[in-house]
Rosetta silent file (secondary structure, phi, psi, omega in degrees, C-alpha in Angstrom):
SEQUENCE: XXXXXXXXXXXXXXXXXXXXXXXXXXXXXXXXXXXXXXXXXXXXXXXXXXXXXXXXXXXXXXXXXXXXXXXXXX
SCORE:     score description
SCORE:     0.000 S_00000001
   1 L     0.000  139.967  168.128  113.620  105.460   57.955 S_00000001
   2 L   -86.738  133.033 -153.114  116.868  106.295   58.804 S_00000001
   3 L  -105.793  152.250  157.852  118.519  107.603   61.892 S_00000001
   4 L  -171.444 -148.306 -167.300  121.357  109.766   62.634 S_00000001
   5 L  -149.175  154.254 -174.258  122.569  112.375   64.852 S_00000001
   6 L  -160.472  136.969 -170.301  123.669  115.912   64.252 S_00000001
   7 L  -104.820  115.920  156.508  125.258  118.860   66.585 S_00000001
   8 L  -100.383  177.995  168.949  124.115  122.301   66.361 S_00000001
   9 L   -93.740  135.938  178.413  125.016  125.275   68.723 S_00000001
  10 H   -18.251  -45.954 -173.027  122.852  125.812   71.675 S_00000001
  11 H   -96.400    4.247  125.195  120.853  128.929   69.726 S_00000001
  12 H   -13.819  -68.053  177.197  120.517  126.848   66.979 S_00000001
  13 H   -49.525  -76.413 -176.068  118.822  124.403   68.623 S_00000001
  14 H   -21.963  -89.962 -176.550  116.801  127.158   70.495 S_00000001
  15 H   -34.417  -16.325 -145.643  115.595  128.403   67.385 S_00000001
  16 H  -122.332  -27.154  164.273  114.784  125.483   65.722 S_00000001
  17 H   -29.868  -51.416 -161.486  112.876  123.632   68.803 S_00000001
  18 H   -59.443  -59.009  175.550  111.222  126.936   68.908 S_00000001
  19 H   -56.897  -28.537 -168.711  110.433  126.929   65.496 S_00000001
  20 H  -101.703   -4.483  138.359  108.924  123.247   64.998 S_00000001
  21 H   -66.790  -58.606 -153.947  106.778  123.842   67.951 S_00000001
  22 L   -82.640   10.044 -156.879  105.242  126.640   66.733 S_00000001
  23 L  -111.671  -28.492 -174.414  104.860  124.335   63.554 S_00000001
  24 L    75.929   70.961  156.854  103.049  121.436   65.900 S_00000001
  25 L  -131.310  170.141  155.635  106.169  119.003   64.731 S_00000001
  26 L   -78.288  153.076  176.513  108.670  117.010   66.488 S_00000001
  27 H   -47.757  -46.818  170.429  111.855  118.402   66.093 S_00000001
  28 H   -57.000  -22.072 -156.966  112.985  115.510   63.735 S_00000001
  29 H   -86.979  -33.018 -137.398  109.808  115.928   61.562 S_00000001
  30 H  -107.875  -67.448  168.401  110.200  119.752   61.018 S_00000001
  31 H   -13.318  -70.437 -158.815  114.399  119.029   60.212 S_00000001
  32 H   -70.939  -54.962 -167.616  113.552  116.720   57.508 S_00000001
  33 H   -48.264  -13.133  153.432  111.021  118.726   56.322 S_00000001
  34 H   -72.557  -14.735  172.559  113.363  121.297   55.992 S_00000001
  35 L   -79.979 -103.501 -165.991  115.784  118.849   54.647 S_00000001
  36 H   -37.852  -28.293 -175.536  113.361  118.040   51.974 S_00000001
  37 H   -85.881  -12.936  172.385  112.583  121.583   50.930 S_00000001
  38 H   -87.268  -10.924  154.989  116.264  122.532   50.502 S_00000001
  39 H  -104.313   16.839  170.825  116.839  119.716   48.766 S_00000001
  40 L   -74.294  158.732 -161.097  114.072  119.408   46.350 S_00000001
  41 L  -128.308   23.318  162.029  115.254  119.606   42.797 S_00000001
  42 L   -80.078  150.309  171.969  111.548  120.540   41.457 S_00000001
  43 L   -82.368  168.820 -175.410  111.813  124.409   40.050 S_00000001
  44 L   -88.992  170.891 -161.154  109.650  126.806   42.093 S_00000001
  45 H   -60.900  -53.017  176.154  105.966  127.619   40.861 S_00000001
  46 H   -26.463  -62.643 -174.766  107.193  131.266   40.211 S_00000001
  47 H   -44.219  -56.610  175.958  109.468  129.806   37.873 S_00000001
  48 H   -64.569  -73.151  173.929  107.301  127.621   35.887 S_00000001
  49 H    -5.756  -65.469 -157.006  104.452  130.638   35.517 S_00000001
  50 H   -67.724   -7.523 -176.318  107.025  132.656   33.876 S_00000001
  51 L   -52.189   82.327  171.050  108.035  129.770   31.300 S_00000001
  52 L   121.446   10.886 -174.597  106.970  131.393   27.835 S_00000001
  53 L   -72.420    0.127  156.683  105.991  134.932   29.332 S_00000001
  54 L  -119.852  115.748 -153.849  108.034  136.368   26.321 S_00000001
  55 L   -67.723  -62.778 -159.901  106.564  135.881   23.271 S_00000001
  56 L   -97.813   31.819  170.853  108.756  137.043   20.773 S_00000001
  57 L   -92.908  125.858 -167.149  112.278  135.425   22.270 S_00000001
  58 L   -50.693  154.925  166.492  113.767  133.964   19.362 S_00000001
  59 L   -55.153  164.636  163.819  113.748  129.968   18.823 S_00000001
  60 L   -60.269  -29.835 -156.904  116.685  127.814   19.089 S_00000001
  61 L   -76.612  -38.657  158.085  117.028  127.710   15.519 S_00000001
  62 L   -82.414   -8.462  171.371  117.535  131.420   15.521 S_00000001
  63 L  -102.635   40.198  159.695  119.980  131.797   18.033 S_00000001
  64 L  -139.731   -3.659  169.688  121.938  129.442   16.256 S_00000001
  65 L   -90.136  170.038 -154.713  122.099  130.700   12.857 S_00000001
  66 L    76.523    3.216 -179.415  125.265  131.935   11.440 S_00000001
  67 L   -93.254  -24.248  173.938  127.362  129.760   14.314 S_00000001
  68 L    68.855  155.772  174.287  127.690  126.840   11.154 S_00000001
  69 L   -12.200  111.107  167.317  127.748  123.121   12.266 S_00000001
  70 L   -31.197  137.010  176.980  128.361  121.592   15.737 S_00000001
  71 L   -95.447 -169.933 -178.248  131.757  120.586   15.809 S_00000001
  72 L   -57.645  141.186 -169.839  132.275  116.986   16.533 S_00000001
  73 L   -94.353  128.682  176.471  131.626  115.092   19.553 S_00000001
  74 L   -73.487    0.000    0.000  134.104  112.456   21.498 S_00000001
């Protein structure tokens, strides 16, 4: 695991001690975990639900007619 060091301002800190106590973490654990959720690249569950919750939204195939041919690719 990798270490490294990082300066917030005093009510930063405050808050975030504060917070990862009330969490039962070490400070470091409750960072990365906070780390990891602002950097996960999964979409959120909300998101996925709503995937197909409109029935009748046209296909690709239909948003693309009358645009004629891709043009060519480099």
């Amino acid at each position: 695991m990798a270490r490294f060091t990082i300066h917030l301002p005093a009510a930063l800190e405050k808050k975030a001690r504060r917070a990862a106590k009330a969490d039962g973490k070490s400070i470091s654990r409750w960072i990365a975990d906070r780390l990891g959720e602002t950097m996960d690249d999964s979409l959120p569950q909300a998101v996925l639900d709503a995937a197909g919750a409109i029935p009748d939204f046209p296909s690709l195939e239909q948003l693309r007619q009358g645009y004629g041919p891709d043009a060519p690719r480099d």
